[in-house]
VOTILO-643258 format. One record per residue: residue in one letter; x, y, z of N, C-alpha, C, O in turn. Coordinates in steps of 0.2 Angstrom, whole numbers, plus 5000, padded with zeros to 4 digits. Example, Ala and Ser with C-alpha at 12.3 -4.5 7.8 and 13.67 -1.06 7.14 Angstrom:
// VOTILO-643258
A506649725039506249785039506649845039507149835042S506449895035506849955036506450005039506750065040
***
This chain:
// VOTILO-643258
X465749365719466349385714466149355707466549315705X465449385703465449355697465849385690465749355685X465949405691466249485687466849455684466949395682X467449525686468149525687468449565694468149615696X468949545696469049595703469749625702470049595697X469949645703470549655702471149695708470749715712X471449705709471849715713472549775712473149775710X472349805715472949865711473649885716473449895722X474249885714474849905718475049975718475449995713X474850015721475050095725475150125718474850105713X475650175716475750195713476150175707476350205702X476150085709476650055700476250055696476450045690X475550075695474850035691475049975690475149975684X475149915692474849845692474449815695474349815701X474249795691473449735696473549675694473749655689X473349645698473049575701472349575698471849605700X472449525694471949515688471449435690471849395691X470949415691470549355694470049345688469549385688X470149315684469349305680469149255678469549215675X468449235680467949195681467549215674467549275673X467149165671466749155666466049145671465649185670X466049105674465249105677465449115685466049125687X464949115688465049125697465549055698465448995695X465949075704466149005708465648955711465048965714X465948895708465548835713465548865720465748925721X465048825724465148835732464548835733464148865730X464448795741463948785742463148825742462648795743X463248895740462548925740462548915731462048945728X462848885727462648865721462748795718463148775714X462248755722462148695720462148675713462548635711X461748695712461748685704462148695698462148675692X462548735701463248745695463748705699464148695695X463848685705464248635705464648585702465248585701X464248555700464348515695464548525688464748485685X464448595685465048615679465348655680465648685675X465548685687466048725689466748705696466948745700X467048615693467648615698468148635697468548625692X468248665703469248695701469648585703469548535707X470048625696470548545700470848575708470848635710X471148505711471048525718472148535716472448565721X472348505711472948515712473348585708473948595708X472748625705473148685701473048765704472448775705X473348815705473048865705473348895701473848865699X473048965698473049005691473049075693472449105693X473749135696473549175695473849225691474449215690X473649275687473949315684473949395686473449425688X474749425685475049475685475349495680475749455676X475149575679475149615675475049705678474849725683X475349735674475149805675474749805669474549765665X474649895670473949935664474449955660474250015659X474849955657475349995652475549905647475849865650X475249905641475549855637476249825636476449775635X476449885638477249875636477649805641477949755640X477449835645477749785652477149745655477049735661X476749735651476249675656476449615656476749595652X476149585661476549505661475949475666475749505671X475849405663475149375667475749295670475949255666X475749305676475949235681475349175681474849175684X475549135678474949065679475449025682475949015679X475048995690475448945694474948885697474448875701X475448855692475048775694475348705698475448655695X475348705705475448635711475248565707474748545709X475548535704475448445701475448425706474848395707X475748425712475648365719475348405726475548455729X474748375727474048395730474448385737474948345737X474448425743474648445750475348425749475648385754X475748435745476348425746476848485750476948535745X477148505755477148575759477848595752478148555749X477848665752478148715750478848715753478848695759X479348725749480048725752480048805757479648855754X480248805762480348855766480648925764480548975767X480948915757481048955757480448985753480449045754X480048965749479648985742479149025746478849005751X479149105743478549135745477849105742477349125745X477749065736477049035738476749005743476648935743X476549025746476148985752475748965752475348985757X475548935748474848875746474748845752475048835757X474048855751473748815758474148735759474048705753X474448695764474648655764474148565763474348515760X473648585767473248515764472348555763471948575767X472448545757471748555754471248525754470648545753X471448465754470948415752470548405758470648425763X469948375757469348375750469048415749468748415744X468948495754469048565751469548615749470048615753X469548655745469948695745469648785743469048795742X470048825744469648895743469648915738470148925735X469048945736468948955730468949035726469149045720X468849075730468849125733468849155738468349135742X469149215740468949255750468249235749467749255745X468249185758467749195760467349125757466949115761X467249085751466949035749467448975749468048975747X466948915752467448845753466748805750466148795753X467048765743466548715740466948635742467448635745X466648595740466948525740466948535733466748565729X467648455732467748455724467848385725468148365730X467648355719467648305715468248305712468448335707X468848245716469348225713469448195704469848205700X468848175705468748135697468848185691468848175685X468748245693468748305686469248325685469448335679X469648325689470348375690470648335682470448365677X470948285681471048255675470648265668470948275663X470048275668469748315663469948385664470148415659X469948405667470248515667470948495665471148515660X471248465668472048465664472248435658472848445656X471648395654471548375647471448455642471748455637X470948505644470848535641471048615644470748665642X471548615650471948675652472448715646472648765647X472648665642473148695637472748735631472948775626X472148715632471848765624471348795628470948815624X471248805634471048875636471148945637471748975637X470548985637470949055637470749075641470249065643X471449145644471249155651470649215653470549235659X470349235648469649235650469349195656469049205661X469549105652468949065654469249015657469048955657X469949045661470249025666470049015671469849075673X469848965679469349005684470149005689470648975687X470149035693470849075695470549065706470049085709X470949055706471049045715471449085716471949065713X471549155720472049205722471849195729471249205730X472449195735472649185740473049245744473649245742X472849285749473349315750474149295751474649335749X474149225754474949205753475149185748475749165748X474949185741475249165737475349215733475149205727X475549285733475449335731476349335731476649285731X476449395730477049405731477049465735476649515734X477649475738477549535744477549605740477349655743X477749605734478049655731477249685727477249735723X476649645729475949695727475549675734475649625737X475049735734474749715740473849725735473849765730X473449695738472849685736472549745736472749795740X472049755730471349835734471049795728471249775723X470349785730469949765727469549835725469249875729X469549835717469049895713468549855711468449795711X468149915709467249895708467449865700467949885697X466849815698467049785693466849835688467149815683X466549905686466449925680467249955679467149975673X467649965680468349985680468749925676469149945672X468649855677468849795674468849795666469249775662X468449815665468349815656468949825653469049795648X469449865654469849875650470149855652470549905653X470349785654470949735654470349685651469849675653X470749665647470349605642471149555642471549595638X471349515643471849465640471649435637472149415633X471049415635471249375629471149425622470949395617X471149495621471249535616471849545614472049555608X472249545620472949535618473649495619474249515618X473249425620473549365621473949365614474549365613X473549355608473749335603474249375597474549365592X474149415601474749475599475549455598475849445604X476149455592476749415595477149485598477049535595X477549475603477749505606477349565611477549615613X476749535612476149575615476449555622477049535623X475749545629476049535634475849475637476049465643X475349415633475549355636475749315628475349295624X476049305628476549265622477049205624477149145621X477149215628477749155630477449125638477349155643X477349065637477149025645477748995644477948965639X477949005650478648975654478448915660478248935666X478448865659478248815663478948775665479348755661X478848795673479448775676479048705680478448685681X479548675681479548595681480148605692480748595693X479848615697480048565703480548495701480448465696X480948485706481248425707480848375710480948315709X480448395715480148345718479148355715478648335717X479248365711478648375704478248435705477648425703X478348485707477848545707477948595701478448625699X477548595701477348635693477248715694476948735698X477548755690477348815690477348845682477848845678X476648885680476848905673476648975674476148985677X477149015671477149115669477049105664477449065660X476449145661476249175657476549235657476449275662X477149275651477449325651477549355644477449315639X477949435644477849465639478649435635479149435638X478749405628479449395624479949455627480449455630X479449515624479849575625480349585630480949605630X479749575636479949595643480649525645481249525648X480449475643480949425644481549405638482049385639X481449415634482149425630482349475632482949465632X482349525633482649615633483149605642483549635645X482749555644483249555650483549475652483949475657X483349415648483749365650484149365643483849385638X484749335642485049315636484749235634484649215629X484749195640484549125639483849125636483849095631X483449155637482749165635482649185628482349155625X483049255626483149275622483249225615482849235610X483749185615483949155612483449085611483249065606X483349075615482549035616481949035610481548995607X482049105612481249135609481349165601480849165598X481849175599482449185591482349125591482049115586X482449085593482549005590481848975588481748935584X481349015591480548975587479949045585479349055586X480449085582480149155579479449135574479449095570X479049175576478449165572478049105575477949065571X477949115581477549075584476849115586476949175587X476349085586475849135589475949145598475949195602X476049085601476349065607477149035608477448995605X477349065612478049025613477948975621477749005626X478248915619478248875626478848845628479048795625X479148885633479648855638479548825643479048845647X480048765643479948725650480748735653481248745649X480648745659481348725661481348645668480948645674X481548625667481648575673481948565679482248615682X482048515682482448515688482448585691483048605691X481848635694482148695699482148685704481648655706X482748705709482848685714482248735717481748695719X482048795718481448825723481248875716481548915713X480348845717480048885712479648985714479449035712X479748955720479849035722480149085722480049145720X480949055723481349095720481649115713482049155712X481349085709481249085702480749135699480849165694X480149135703479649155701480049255703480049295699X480249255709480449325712480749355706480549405703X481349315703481849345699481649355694482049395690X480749325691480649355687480349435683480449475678X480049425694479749485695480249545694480149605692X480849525697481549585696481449615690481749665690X481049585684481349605679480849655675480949665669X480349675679479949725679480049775683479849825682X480449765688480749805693481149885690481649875686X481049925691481349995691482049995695482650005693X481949985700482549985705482449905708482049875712X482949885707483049815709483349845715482749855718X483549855718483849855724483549885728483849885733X482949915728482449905735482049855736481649835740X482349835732481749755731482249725735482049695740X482849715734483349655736483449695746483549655750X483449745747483349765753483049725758483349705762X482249715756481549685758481649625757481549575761X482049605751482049525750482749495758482749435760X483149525760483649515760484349475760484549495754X484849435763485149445761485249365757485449365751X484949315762484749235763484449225754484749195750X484049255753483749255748483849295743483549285738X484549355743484649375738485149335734485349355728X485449285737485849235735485549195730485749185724X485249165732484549135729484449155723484649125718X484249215724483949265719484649265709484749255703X485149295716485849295713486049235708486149245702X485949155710485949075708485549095701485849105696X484849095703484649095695484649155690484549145685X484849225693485049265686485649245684485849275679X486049205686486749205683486549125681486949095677X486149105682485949045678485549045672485548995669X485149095670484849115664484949185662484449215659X485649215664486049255661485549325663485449355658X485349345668484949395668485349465672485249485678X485749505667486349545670486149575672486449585677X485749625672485349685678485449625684486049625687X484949585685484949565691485749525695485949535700X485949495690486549475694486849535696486949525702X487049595693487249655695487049695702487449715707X486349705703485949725707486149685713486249715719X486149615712486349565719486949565721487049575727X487449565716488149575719488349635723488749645728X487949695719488149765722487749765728488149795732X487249735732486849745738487349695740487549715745X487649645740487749585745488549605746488849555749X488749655744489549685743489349725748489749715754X488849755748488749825754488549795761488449835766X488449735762488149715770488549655772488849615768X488549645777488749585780488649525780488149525777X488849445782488749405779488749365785489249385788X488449285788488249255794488649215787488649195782X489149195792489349125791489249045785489649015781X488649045787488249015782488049045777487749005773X488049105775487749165768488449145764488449135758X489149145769489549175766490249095764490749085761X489649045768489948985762489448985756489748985750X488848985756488348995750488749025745488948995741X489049105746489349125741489949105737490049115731X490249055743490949035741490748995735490848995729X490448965737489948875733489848915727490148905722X489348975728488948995721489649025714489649025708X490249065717490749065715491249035712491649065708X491148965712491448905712491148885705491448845701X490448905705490048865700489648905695489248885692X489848985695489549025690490249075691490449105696X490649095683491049145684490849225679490849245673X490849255686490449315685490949375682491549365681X490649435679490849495678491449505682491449505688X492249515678492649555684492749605688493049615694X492449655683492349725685491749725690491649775694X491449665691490549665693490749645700490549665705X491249585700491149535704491749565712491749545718X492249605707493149615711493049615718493349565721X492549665719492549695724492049635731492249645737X491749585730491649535731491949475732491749435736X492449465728492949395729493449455731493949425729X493749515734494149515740493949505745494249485750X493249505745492949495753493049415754493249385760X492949375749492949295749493649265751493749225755X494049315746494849265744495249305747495149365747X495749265751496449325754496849305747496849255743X497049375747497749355743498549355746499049385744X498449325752499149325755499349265756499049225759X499849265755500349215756500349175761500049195766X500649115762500649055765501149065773501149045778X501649125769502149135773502049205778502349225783X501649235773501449315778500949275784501049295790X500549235784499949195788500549175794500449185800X501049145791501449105798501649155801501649165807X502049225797502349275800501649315805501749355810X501149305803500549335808500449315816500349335821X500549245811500349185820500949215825500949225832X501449215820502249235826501949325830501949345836X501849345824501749415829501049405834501149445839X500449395835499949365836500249345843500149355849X500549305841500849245850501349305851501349335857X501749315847502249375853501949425858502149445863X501249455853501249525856500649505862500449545866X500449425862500149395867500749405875500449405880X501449405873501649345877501749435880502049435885X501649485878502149565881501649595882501749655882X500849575882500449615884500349625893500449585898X500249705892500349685899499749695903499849695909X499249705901498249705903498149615903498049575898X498149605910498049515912497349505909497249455906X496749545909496149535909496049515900495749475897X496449575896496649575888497049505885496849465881X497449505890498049435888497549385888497449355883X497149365895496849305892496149305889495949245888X495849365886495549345881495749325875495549285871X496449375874496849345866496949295867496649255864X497249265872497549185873496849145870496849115866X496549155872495749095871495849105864496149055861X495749165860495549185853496049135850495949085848X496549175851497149135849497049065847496749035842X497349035854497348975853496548925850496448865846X496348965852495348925847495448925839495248885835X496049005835496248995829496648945827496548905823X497248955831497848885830497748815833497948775829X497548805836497448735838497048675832496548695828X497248635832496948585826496048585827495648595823X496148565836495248555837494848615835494448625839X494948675829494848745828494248725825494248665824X493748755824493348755817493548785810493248765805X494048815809494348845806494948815803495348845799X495048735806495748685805495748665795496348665792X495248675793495348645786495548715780495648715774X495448765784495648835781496648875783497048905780X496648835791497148885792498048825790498148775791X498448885787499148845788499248805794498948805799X500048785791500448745794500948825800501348865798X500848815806501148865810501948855809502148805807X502448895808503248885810503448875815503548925818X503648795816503848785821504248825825504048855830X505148835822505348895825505348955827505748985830X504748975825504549045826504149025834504349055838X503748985836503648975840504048945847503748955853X504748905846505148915849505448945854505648935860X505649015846505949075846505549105852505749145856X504849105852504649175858504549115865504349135870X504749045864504649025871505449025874505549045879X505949005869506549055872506649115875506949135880X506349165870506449225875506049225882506249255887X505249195883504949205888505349145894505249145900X505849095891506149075896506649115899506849105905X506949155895507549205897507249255902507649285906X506649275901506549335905506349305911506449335916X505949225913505949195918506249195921506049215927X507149175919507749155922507749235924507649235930X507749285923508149365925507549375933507749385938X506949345930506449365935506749325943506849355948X506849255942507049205948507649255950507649265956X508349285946508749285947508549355952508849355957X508049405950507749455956507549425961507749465965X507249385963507049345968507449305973507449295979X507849305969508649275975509149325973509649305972X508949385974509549425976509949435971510449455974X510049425965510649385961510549465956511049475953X510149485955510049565951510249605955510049595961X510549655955510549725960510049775959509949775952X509649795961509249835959509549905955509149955956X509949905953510149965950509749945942509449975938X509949865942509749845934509149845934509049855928X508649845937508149855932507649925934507649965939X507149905928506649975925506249985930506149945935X506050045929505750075934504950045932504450055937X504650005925504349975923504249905926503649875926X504849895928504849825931504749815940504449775944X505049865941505049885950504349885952504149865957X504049925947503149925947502749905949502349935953X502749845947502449775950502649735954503249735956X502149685957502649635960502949605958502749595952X503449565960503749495959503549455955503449455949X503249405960502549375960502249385954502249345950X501849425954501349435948501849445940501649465935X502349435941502749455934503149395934503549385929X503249355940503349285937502749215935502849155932X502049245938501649185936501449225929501049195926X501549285927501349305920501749275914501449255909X502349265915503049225910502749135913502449115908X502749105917502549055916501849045913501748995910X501349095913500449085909500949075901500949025898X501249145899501549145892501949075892501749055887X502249045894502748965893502248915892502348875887X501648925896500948865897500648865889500548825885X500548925889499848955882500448905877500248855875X500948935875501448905870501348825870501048775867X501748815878501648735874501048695873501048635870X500348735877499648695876499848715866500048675861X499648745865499748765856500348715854500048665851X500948695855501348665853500948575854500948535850X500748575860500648505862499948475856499948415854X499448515854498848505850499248505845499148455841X499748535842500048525835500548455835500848435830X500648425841501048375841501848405838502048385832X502248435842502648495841503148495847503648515847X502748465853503148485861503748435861504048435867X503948395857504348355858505148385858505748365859X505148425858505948485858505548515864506048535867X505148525866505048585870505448515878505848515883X505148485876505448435883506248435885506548425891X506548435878507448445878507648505882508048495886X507148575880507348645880507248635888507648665892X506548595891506348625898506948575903507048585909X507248535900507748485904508348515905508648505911X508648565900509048585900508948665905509348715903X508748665908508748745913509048735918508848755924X509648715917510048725924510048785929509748785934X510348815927510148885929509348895934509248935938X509048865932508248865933508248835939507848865943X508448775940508548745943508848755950508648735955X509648795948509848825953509448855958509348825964X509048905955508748965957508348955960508248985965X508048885958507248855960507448835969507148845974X508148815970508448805977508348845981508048845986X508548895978508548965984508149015981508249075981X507548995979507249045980506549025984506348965986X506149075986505449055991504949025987504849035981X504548955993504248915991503548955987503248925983X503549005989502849045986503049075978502649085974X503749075976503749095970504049025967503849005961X504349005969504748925964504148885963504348825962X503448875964503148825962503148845955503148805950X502948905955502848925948503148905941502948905936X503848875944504148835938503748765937503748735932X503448735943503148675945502648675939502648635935X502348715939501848725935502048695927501848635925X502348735925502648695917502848645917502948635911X503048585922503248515922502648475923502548425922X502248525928501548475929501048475920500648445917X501148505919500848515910501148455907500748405905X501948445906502248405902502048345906501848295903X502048355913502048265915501248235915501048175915X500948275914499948275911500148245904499848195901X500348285902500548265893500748185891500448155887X501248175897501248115894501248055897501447995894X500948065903500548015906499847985903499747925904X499448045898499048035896499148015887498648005884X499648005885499947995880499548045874499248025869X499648105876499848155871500448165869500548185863X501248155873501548195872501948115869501848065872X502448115864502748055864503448065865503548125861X503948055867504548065871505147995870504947945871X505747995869506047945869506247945876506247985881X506647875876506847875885507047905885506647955887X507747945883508147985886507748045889507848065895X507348065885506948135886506548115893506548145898X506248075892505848075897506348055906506148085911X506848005904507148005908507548065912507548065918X507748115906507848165909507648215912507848245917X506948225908506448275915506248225922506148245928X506348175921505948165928506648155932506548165938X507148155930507948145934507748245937507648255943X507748295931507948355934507248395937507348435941X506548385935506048405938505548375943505148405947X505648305944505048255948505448295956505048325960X506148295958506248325964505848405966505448415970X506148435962505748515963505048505962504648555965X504648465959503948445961503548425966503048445969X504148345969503848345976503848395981503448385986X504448455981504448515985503648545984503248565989X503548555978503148605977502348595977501848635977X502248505979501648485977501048545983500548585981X501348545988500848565992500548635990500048655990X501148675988500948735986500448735979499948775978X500548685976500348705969499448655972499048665967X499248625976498548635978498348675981497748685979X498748735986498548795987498348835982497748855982X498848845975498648905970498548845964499148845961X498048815961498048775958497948795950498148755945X497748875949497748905946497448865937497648865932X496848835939496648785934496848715933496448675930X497448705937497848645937497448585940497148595946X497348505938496848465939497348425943497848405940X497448415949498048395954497848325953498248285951X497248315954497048225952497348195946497748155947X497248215941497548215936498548215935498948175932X498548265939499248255939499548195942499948155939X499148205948499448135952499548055949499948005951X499048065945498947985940499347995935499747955933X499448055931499948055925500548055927500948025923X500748085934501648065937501847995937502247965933X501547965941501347885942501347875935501947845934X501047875929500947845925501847845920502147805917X501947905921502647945917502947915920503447895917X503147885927503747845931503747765929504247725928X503047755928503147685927503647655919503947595918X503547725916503947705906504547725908504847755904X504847715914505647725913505847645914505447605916X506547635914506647555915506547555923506347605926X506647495925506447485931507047505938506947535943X507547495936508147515937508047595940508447615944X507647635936507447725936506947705942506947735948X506647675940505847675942506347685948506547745948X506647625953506547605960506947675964506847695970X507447705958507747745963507247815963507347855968X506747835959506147895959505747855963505547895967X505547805965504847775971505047795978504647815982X505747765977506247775984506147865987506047875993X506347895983506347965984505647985987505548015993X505247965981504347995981504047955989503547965991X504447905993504247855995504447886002503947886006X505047926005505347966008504848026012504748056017X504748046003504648136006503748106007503448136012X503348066004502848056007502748026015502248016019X503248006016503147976023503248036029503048016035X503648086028503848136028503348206029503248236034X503048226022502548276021501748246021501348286022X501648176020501048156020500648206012500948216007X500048236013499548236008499948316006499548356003X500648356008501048406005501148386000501248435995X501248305998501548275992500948215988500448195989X501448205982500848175980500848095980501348045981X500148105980499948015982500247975974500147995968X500547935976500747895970500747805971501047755969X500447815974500247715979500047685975500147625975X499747705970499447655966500047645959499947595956X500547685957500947665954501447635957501847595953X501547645963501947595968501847525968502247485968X501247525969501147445968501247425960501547375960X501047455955501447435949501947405948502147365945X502347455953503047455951503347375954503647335951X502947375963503147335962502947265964503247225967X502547255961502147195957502647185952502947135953X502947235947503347195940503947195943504247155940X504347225948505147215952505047155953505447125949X504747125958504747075962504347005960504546955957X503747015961503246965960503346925953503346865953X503346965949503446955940504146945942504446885940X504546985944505146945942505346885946505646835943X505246885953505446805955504846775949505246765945X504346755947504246725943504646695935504846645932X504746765933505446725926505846695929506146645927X506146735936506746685937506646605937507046565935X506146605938505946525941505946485935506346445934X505446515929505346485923505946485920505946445915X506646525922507146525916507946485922508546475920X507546465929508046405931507746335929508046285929X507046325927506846275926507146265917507046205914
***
């Protein structure tokens, strides 16, 4: 390759330009070795088409030697070069560290004629593909004939500066880059009548992405390009034209990432880049609807209401509890979504646990005979019983697990103590459907056994006065149909809920519990280990104060 080679893309006419003043170092040329090393920390290539107007020569040069490329940057430099590197397809020389410092002393006043140039297929950009032409075709690309030209096509080198020290400089046309950045623009007005123009910019966060958005800007249709770039990277892309004002391309990104979908993490990037560059209105509208609701704090809670209502009246069991999951994984605090979504209305969730207690109560009252069947729907005859009362207790359960993560269940305790009527019912009605109330007090007495649920005495006193009896009825059934329910767990949370009543409560609920286990055996629940609590502090502790408070 002692020539020029050049490289052509399909029908843009651009070429990929290489040119060498003398043959490459490399082993079959010993003897020019030694005045021909590439430094091992720079490479040099230049991009241009055949039409003057729009030519542009890219020079990219690495300051830190095997330092790996950000993942996202399409230059893909070989990552450790050292102590060879390639020089061209196909030849690998050794190099002499000690030079490299001499070439970067006199890299500034070179001309890229008598640049020697490393091109790599990774370090290309996707957007030309190589074809090597025969060198007599090369003659008529000469740059240094029209380097010196103002406003020709290499006039401005733009030397971009890495965070973590990597260097990259575009050699580029004024024309082509004023005409499409405003920040540039004003740059190159500011040091008019130069024979060269030099920008530095500093601090880039990814020089590949930098280098792309350049390339945009010889682009005809940006948005086939942004297609093939995709979506990750059109963002990128988006960051720096709205950071050196470049409105074709910000235009181009906005319109392509309006029309496609967005993973999660695309679509916080966008939030952030929103936050920190404020774009066209007309450009951007259609974009920040997709980002920002504009609804109201109060239409959100009035959602939640309808959301849980039309959960609690579905009547597809397999539908119900997928919403239930969805649901509850949006409302509950442990959500992913806790630091986005409001404050729920309390009453509004109440309101549909009252109604689903009323229809309980109508359902128990069908079960003891207490409905004539003339009352009801030919909708409700339908079904079984059974199945239309553990569906009204699932909706009672879903409510208060929602109310209990919001720390909210402490009225729900008053409302479930207060079910006289319920209570009646639960007497005469059959053991296969009255556990099912069972269900809803094994929740609360979980609750607050494990000290989620926090309760004053009274309240607490009062559930376990009106619900601990119709529990130990029901224990044996509800191991039969357990229906999720962690009976281990209950058994230690009752226990535990008995002990926080005064002692005086305690002894008349032990005595009870104390009966029907001796009676039912493992029908009921084991509570022995709270019994000795109990009465360890009755007795034991207490003949003890007495003594210390007769002495």
């Amino acid at each position: 390759m002692d020539g020029h080679t050049r490289w052509r893309h399909g029908s843009r006419h651009r070429s990929w330009c290489c040119t060498f003043n003398a043959p490459p170092p490399s082993p079959e040329n010993p003897h020019l070795s030694q005045h021909y090393r590439t430094n091992n920390n720079n490479c040099k290539t230049k991009l241009g088409p055949q039409k003057p107007d729009s030519l542009s020569k890219l020079t990219t040069s690495i300051s830190v030697p095997n330092s790996p490329q950000s993942s996202k940057s399409e230059l893909s430099l070989v990552g450790r070069m050292d102590p060879r590197r390639i020089l061209s397809p196909g030849r690998v020389s050794p190099i002499d560290h000690t030079d490299s410092l001499e070439e970067d002393r006199h890299s500034s006043h070179a001309t890229p004629s008598a640049a020697a140039v490393d091109s790599l297929p990774r370090s290309r950009s996707q957007s030309f593909r190589a074809k090597i032409e025969s060198p007599d075709t090369q003659s008529s690309l000469d740059p240094s004939r029209v380097e010196g030209e103002i406003g020709g096509p290499y006039d401005v080198r733009l030397n971009l500066k890495r965070k973590n020290g990597g260097v990259m400089v575009l050699e580029l046309s004024s024309s082509v880059l004023a005409s499409n950045s405003e920040v540039f623009a004003g740059l190159i007005a500011g040091s008019a009548g130069k024979k060269m123009y030099r920008i530095e910019v500093p601090e880039v966060e990814n020089l590949g992405v930098f280098k792309e958005t350049i390339e945009l800007m010889f682009e005809e249709d940006i948005a086939k390009r942004l297609v093939k770039i995709g979506v990750n990277r059109a963002i990128d892309i988006l960051e720096v034209s709205a950071g050196i004002m470049f409105r074709r391309g910000v235009s181009s990104c906005l319109k392509y990432l309006e029309a496609v979908p967005w993973t999660e993490e695309e679509e916080e990037k966008l939030r952030s880049l929103f936050t920190r560059f404020k774009f066209d209105e007309a450009t951007s509208r259609d974009m920040l609807a997709r980002l920002h609701s504009q609804q109201s704090t109060d239409t959100l809670q009035n959602l939640a209401r309808h959301l849980v209502s039309s959960i609690t009246t579905c009547s597809d069991a397999n539908a119900r509890n997928e919403l239930k999951s969805l649901v509850k994984g949006l409302l509950c605090k442990s959500s992913v979504y806790e630091k986005e979504q409001p404050d729920i209305n309390k009453e509004d969730f109440y309101a549909v646990c009252q109604s689903c207690m009323s229809v309980l109560h109508n359902l128990f009252e069908e079960a003891s005979d207490a409905i004539p069947h003339e009352r009801m729907t030919k909708k409700e005859m339908g079904k079984p019983l059974i199945a239309r009362i553990s569906k009204q207790v699932d909706n009672i359960n879903f409510l208060l697990e929602i109310l209990l993560d919001r720390q909210m269940a402490e009225e729900f305790v008053d409302l479930w103590v207060n079910q006289g009527n319920l209570l009646k019912l639960h007497e005469r009605a059959s053991p296969m459907v009255r556990y099912e109330l069972s269900r809803v007090s094994a929740i609360l007495f979980i609750a607050m056994g494990t000290r989620k649920l926090h309760c004053c005495s009274e309240a607490r006193s009062g559930l376990l006065q009106a619900w601990f009896g119709p529990m130990l009825l029901d224990f044996g059934w509800l191991q039969r149909c357990r229906k999720g329910l962690d009976m281990k767990a209950l058994e230690e949370a009752m226990g535990q809920t008995l002990l926080t009543l005064p002692l005086k409560q305690q002894y008349v609920l032990f005595m009870e519990w104390f009966r029907c286990f001796s009676r039912n055996g493992s029908e009921c629940p084991n509570l022995s280990k709270a019994f000795q609590i109990w009465w360890r502090r009755s007795f034991l502790r207490g003949s003890e104060t007495h003594a210390v408070e007769s002495r």
